[in-house]
KETOR-230656 format. One record per atom (N, C-alpha, C, O, CB): x, y, z; residue in three letters. Coordinates in nm, 2 decimals, padded with zeros to 4 digits, always signed. Atoms other than C-alpha are relative to their C-alpha. Last residue first. Glycine has a CB too. Layout:
<recs>
X_Y_Z_ALA
...
</recs>
This chain:
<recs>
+00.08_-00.01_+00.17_UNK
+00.56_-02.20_-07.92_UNK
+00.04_-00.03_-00.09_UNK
-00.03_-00.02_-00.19_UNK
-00.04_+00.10_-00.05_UNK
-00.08_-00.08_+00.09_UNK
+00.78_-02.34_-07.63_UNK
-00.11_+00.02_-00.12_UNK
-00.16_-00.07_-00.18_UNK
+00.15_-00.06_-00.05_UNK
-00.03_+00.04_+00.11_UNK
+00.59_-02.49_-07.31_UNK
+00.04_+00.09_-00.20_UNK
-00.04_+00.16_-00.25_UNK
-00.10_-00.09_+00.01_UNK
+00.01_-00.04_+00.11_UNK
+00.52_-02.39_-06.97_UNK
+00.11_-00.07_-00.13_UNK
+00.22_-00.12_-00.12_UNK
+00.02_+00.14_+00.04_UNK
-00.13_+00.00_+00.12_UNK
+00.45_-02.62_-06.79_UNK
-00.02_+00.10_-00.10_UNK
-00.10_+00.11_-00.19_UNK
+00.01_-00.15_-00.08_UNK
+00.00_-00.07_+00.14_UNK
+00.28_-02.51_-06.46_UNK
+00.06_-00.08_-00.07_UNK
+00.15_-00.13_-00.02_UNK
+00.07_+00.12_-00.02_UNK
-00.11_-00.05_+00.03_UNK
+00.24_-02.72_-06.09_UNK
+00.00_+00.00_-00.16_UNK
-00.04_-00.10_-00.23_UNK
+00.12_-00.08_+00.06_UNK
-00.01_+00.06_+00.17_UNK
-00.08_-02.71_-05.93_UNK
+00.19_+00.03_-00.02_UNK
+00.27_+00.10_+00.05_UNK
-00.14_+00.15_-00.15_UNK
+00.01_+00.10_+00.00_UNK
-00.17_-02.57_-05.53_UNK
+00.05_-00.14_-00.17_UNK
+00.03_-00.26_-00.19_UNK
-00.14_+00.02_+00.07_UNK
+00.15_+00.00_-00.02_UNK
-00.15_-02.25_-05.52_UNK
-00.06_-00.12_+00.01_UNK
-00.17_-00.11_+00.05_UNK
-00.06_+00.06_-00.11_UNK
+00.02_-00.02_-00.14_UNK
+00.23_-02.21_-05.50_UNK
-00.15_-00.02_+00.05_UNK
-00.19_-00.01_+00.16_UNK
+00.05_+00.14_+00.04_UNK
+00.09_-00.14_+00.02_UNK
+00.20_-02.19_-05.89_UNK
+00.04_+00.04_+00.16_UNK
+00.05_+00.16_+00.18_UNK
-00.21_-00.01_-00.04_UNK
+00.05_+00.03_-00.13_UNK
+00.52_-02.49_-05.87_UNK
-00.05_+00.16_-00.04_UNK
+00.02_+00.26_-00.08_UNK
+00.12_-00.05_+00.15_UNK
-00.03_-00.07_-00.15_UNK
+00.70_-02.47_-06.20_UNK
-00.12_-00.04_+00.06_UNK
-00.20_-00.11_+00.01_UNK
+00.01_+00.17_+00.02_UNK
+00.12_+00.02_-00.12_UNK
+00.77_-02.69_-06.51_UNK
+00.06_+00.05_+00.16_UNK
+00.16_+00.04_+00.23_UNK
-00.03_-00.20_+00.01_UNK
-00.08_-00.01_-00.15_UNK
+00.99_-02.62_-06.79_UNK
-00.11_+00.02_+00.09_UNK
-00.20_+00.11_+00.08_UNK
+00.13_+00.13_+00.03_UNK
+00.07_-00.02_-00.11_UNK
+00.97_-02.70_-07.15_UNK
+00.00_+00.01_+00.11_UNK
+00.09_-00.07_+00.15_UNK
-00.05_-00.03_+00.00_UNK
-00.05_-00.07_-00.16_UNK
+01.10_-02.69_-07.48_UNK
-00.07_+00.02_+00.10_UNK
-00.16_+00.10_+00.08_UNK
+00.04_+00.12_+00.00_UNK
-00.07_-00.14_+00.02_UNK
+01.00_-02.89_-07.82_UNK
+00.06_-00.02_+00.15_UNK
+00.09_-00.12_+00.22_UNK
-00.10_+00.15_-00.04_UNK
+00.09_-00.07_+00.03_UNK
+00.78_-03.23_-07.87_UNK
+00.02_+00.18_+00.00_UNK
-00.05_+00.27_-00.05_UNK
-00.10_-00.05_+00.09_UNK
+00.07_-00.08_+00.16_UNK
+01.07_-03.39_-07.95_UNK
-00.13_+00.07_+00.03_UNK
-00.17_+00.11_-00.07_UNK
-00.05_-00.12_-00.13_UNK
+00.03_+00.14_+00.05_UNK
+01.25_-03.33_-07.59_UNK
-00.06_+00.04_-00.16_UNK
-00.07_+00.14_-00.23_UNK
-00.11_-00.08_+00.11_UNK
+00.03_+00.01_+00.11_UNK
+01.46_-03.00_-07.46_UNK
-00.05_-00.18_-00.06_UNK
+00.03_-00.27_-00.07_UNK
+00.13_+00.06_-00.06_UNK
-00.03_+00.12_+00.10_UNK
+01.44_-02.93_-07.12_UNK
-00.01_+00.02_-00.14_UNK
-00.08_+00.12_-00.18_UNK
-00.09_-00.12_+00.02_UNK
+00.09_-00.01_+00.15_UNK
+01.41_-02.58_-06.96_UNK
+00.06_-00.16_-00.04_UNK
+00.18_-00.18_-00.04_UNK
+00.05_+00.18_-00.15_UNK
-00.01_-00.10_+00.13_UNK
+01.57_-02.62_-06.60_UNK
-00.07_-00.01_-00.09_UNK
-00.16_-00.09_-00.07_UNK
+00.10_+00.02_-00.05_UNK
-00.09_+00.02_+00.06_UNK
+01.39_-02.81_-06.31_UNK
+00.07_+00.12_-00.07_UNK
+00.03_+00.24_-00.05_UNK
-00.04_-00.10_-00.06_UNK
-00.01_+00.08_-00.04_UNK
+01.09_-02.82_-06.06_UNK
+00.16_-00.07_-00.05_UNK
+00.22_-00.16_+00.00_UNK
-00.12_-00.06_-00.02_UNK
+00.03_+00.08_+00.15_UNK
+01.08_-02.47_-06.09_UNK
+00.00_-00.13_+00.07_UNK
+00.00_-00.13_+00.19_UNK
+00.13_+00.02_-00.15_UNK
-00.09_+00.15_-00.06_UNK
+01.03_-02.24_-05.78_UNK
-00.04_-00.13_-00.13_UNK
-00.15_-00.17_-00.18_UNK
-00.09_-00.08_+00.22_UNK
+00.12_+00.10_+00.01_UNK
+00.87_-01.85_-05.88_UNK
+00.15_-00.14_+00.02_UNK
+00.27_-00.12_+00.01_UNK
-00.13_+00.01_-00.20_UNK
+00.06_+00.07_-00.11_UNK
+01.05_-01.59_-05.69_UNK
-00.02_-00.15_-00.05_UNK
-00.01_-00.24_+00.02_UNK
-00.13_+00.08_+00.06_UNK
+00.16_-00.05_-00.08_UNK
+01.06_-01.30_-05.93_UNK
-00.01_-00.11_+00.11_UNK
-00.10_-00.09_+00.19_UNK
-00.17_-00.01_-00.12_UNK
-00.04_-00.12_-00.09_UNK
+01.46_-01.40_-06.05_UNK
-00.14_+00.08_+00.05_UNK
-00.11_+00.18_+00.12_UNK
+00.09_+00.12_-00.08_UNK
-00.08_+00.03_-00.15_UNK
+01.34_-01.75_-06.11_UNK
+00.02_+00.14_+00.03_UNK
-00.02_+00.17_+00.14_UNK
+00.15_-00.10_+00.01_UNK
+00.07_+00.06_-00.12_UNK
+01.03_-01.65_-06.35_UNK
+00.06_-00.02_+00.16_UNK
+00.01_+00.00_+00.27_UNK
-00.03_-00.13_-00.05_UNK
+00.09_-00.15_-00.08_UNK
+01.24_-01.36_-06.56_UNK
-00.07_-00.05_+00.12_UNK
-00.08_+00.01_+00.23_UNK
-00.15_+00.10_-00.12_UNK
-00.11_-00.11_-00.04_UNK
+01.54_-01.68_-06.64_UNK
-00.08_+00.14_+00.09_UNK
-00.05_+00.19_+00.19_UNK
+00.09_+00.07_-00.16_UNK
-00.08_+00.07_-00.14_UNK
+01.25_-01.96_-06.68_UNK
+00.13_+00.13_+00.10_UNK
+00.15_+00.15_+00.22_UNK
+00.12_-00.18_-00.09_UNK
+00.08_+00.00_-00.12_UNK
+01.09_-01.70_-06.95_UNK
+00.02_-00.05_+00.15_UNK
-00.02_+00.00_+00.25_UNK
-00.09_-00.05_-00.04_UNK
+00.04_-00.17_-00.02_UNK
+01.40_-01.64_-07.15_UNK
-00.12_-00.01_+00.11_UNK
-00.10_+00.04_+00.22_UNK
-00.06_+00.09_-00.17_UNK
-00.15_-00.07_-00.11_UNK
+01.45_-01.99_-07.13_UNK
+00.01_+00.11_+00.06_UNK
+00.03_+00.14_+00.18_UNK
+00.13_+00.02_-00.08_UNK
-00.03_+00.04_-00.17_UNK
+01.11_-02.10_-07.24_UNK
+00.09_+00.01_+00.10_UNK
+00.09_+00.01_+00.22_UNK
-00.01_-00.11_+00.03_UNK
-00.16_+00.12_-00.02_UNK
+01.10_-01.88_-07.55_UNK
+00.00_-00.04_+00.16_UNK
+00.02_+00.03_+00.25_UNK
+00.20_+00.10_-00.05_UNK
-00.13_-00.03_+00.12_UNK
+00.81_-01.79_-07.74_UNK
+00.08_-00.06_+00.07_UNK
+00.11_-00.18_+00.05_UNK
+00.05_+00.15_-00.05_UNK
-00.04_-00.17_+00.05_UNK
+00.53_-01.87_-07.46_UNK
+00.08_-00.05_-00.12_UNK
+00.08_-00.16_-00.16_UNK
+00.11_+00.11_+00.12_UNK
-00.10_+00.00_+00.09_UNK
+00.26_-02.15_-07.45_UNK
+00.08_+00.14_+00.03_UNK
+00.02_+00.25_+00.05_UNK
-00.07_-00.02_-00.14_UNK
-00.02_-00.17_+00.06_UNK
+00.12_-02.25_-07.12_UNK
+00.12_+00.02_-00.10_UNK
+00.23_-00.02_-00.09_UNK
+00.04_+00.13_+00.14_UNK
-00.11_-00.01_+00.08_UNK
+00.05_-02.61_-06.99_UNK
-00.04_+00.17_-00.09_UNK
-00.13_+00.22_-00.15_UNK
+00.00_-00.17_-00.11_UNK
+00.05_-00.07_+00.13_UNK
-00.21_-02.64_-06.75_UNK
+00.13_+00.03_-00.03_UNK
+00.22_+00.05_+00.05_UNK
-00.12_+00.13_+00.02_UNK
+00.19_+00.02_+00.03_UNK
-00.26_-02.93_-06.45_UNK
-00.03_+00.13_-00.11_UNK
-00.14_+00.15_-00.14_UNK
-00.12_+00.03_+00.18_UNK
+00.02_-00.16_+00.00_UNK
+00.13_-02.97_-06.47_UNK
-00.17_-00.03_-00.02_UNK
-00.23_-00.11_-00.09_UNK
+00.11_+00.10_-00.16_UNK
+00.00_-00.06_+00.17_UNK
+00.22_-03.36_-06.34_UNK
-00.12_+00.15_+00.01_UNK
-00.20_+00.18_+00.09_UNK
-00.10_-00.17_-00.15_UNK
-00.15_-00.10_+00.05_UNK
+00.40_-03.44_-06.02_UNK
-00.04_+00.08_-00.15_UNK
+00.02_+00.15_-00.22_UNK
+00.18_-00.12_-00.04_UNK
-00.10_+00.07_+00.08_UNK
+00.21_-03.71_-05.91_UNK
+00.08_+00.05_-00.10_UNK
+00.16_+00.00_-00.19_UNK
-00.05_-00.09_-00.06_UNK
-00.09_+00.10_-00.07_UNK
+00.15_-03.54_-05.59_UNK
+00.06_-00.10_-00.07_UNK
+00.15_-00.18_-00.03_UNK
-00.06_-00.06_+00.11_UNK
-00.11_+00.01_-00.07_UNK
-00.01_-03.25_-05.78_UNK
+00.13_-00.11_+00.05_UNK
+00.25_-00.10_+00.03_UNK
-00.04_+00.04_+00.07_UNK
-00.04_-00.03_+00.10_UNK
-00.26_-03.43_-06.00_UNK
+00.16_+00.06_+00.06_UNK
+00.27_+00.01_+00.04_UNK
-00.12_+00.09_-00.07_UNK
-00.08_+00.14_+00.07_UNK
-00.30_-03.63_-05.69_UNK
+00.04_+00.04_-00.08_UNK
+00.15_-00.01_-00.09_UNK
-00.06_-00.13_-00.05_UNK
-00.09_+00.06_-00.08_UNK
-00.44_-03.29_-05.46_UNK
+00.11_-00.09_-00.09_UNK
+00.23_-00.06_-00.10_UNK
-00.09_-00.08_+00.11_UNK
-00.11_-00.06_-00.03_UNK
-00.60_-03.10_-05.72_UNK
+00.09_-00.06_+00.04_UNK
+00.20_-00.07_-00.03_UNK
-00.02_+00.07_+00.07_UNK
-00.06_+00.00_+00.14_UNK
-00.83_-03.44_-05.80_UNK
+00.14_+00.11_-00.02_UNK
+00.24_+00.07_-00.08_UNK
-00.12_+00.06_-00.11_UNK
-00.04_+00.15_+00.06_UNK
-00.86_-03.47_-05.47_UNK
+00.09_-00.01_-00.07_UNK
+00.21_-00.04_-00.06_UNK
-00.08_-00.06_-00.07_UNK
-00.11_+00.06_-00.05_UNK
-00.95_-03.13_-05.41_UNK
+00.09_-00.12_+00.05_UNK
+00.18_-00.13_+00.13_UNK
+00.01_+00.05_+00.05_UNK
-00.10_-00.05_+00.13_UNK
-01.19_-03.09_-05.71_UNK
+00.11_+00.03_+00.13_UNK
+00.21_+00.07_+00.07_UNK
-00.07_+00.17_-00.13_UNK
-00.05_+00.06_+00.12_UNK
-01.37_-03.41_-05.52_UNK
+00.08_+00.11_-00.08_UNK
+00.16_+00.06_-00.16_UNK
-00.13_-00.04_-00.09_UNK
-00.07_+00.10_-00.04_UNK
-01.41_-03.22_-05.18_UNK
+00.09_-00.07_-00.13_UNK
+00.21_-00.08_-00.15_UNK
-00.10_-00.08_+00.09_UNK
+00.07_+00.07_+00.00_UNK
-01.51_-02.88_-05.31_UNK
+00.05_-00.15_+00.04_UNK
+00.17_-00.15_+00.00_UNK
-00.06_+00.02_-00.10_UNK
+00.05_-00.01_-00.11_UNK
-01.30_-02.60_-05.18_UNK
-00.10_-00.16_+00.01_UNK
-00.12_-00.21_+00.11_UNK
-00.08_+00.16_+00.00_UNK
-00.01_+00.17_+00.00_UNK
-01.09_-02.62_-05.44_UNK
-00.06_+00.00_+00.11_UNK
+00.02_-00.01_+00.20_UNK
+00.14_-00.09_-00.01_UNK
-00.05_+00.06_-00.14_UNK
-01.16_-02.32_-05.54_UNK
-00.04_-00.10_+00.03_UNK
-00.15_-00.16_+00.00_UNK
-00.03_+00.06_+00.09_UNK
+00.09_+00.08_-00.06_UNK
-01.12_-02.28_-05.94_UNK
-00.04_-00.04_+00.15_UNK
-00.03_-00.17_+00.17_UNK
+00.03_-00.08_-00.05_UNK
-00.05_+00.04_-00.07_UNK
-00.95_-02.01_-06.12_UNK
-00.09_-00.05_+00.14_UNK
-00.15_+00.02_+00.23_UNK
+00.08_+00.08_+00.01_UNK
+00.07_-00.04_-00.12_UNK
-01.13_-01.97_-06.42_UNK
+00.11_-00.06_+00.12_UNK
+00.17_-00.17_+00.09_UNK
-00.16_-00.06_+00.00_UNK
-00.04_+00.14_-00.12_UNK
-00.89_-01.96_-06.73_UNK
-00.10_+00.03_+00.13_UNK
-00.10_+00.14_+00.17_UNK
+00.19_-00.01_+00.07_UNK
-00.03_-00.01_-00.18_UNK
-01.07_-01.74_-06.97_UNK
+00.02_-00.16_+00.02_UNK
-00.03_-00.27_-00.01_UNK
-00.16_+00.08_+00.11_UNK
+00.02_+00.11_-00.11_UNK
-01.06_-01.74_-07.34_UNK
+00.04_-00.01_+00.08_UNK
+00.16_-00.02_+00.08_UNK
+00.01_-00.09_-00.01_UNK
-00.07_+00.10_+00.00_UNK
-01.14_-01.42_-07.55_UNK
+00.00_-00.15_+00.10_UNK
-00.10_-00.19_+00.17_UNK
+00.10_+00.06_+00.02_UNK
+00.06_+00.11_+00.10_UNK
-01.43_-01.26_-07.60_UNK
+00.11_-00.10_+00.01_UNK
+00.09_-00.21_-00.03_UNK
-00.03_+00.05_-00.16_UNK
+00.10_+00.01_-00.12_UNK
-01.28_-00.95_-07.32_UNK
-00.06_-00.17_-00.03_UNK
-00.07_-00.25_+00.06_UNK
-00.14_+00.15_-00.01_UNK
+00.12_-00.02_-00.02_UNK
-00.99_-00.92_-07.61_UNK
-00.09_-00.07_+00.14_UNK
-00.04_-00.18_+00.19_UNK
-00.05_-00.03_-00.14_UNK
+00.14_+00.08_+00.06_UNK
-00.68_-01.05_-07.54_UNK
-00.11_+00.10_+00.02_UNK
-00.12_+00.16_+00.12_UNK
-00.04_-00.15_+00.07_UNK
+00.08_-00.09_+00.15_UNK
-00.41_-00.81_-07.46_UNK
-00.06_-00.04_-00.04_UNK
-00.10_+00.02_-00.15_UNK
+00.04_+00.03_-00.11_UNK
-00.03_-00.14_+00.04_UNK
-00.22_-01.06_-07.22_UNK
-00.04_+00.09_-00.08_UNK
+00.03_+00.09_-00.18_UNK
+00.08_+00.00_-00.04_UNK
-00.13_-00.02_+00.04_UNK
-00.42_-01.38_-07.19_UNK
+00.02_+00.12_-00.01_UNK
-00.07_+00.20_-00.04_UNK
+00.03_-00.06_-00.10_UNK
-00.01_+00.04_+00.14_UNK
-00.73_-01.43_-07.00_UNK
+00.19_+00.04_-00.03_UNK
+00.28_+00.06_+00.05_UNK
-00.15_+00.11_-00.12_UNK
-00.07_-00.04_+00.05_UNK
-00.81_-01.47_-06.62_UNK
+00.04_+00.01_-00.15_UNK
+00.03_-00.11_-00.19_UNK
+00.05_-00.03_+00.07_UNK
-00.05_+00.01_+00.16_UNK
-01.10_-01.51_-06.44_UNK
+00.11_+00.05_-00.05_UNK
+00.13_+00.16_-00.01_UNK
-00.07_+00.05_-00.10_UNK
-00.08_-00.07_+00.05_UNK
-01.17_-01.46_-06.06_UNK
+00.05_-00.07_-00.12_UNK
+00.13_-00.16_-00.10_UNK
+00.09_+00.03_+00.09_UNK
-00.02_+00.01_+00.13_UNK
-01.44_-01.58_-05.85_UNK
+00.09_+00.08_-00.07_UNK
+00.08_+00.20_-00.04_UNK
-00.11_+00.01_-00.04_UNK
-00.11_+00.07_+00.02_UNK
-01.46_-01.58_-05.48_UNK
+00.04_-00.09_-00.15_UNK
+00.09_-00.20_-00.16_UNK
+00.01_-00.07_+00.11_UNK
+00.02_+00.15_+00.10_UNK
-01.79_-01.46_-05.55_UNK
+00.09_-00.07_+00.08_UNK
+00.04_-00.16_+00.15_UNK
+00.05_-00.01_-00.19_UNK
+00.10_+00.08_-00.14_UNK
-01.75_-01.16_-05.27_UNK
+00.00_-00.09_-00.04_UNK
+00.02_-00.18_+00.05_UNK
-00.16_+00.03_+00.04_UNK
-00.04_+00.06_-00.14_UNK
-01.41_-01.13_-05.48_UNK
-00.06_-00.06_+00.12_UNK
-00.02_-00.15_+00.20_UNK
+00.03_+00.08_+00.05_UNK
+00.12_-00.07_-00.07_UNK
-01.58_-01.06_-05.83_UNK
+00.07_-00.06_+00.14_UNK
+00.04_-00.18_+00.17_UNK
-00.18_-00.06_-00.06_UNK
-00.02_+00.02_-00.17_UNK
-01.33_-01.08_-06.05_UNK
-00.12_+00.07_+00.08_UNK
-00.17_+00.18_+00.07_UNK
+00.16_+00.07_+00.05_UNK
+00.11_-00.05_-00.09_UNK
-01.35_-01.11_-06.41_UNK
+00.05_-00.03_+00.10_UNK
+00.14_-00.12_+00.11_UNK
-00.15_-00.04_-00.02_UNK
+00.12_+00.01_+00.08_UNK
-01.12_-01.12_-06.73_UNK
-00.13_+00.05_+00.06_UNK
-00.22_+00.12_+00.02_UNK
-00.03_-00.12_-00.03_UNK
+00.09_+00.03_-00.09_UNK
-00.82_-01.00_-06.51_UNK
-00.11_-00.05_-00.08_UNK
-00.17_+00.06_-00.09_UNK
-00.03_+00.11_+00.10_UNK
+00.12_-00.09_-00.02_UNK
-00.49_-01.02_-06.75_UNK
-00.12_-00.06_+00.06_UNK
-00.15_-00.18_+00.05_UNK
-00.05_+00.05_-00.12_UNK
+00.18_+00.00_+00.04_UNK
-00.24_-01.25_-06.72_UNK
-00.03_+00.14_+00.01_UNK
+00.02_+00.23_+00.07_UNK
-00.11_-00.11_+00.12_UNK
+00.07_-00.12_+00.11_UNK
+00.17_-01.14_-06.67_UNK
-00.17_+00.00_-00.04_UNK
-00.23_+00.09_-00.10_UNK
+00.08_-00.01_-00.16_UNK
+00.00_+00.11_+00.13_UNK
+00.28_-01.46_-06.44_UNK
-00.03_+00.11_-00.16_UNK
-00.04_+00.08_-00.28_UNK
-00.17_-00.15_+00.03_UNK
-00.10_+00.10_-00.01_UNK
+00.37_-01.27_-06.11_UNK
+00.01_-00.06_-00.17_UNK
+00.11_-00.07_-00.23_UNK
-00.04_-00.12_+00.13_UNK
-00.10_-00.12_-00.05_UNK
+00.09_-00.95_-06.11_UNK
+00.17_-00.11_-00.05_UNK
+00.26_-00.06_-00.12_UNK
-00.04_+00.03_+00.25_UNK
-00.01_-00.15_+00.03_UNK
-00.15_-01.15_-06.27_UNK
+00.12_+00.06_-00.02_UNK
+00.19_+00.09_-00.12_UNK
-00.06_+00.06_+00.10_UNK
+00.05_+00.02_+00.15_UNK
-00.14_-01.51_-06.26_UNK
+00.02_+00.13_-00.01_UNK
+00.12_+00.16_-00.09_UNK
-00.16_-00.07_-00.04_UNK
-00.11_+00.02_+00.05_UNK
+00.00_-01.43_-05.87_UNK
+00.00_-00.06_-00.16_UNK
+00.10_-00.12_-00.19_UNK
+00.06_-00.08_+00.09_UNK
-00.13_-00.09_-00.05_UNK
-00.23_-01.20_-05.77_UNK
+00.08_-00.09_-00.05_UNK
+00.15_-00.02_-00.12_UNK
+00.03_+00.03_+00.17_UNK
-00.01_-00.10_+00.09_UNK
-00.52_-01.42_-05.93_UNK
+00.10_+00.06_+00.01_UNK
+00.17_+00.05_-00.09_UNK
-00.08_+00.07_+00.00_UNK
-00.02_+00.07_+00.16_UNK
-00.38_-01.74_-05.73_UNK
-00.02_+00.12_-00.12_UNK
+00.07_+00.14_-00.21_UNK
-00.16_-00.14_-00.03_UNK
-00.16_+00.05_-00.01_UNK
-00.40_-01.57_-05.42_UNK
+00.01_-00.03_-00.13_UNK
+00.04_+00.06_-00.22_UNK
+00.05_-00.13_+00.10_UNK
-00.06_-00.11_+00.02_UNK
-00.74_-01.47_-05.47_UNK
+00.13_+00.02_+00.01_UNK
+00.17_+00.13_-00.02_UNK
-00.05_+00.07_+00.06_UNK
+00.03_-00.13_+00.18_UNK
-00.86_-01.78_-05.63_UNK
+00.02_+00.08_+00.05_UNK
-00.01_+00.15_-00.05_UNK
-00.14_+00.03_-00.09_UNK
+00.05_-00.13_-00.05_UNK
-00.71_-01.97_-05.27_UNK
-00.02_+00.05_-00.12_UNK
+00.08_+00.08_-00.18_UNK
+00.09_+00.08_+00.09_UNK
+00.05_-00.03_-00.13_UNK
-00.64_-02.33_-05.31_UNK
-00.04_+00.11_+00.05_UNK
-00.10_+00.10_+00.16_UNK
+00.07_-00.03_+00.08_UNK
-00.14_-00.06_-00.13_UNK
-00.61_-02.38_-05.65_UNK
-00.08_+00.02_+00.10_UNK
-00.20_+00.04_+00.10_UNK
+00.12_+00.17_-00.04_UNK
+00.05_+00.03_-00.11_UNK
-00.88_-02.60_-05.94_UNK
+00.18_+00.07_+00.10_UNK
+00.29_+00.02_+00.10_UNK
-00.07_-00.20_+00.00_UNK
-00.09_+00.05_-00.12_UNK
-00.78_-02.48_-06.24_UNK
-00.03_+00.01_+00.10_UNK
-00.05_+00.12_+00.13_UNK
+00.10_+00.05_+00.02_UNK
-00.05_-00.04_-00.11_UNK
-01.05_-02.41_-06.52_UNK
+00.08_-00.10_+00.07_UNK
+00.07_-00.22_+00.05_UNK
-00.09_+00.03_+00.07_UNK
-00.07_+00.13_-00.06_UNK
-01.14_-02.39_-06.89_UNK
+00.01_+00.04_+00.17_UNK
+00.00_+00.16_+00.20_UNK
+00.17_-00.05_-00.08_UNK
-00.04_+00.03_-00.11_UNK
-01.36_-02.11_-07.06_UNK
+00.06_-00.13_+00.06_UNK
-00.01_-00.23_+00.03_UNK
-00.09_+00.03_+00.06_UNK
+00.04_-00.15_-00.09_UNK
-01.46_-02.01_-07.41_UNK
+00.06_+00.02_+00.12_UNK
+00.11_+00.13_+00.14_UNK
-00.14_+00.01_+00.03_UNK
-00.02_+00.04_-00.19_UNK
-01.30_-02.31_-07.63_UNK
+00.00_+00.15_+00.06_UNK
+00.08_+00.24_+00.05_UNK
+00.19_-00.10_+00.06_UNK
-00.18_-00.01_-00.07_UNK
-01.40_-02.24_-07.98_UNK
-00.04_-00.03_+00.18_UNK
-00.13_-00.03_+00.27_UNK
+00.08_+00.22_-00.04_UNK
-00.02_+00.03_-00.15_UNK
-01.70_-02.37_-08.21_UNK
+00.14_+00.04_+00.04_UNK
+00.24_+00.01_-00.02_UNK
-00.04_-00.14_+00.03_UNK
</recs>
């Protein structure tokens, strides 16, 4: 058994792709725009790999849940890279709005941004 698909509930899935994409480095898994559906996998992953769906929150309850997960400040998907400094340094000079710098606690390194989509990121150190 493996984890095939998960999803993030954001306010616009075609906004959100453009900026997973183009802004964050993802790859497209699927996009179907009439849908307003748009998948995303990891960099060079195979097709078999595992998609994030990007979720519209269109529905009352998955913007709620968007909504509070936001407003209590915590990341609704945690992303591993190699080094979170190096990544916080390429993220601010593209635009993206952290909530902080890279911390260091025991579970390792990590630094939490704002997608603009409605969620806020952690990425976290491999």
């Amino acid at each position: 058994m493996r984890l095939k698909l998960c999803s993030i509930h954001v306010k616009d899935p075609a906004t959100a792709h453009a900026f997973y994409t183009e802004t964050l480095g993802f790859d497209t898994l699927m996009a179907m725009p009439e849908y307003n559906l748009f998948i995303i996998k990891d960099p060079g992953a195979s097709d078999s790999s595992t998609g994030l769906l990007l979720e519209p929150s269109d529905n009352p309850i998955g913007a709620n849940y968007m909504n509070a997960v936001y407003d209590a400040g915590m990341p609704a998907v945690v992303l591993g890279v190699p080094d979170v400094r190096a990544e916080y340094e390429r993220l601010v000079a593209a635009g993206v709005k952290f909530k902080g710098e890279p911390a260091e606690d025991p579970s390792g390194v990590s630094a939490v941004f704002d997608d603009g989509c409605g969620n806020f990121v952690q990425l976290h150190q491999d």
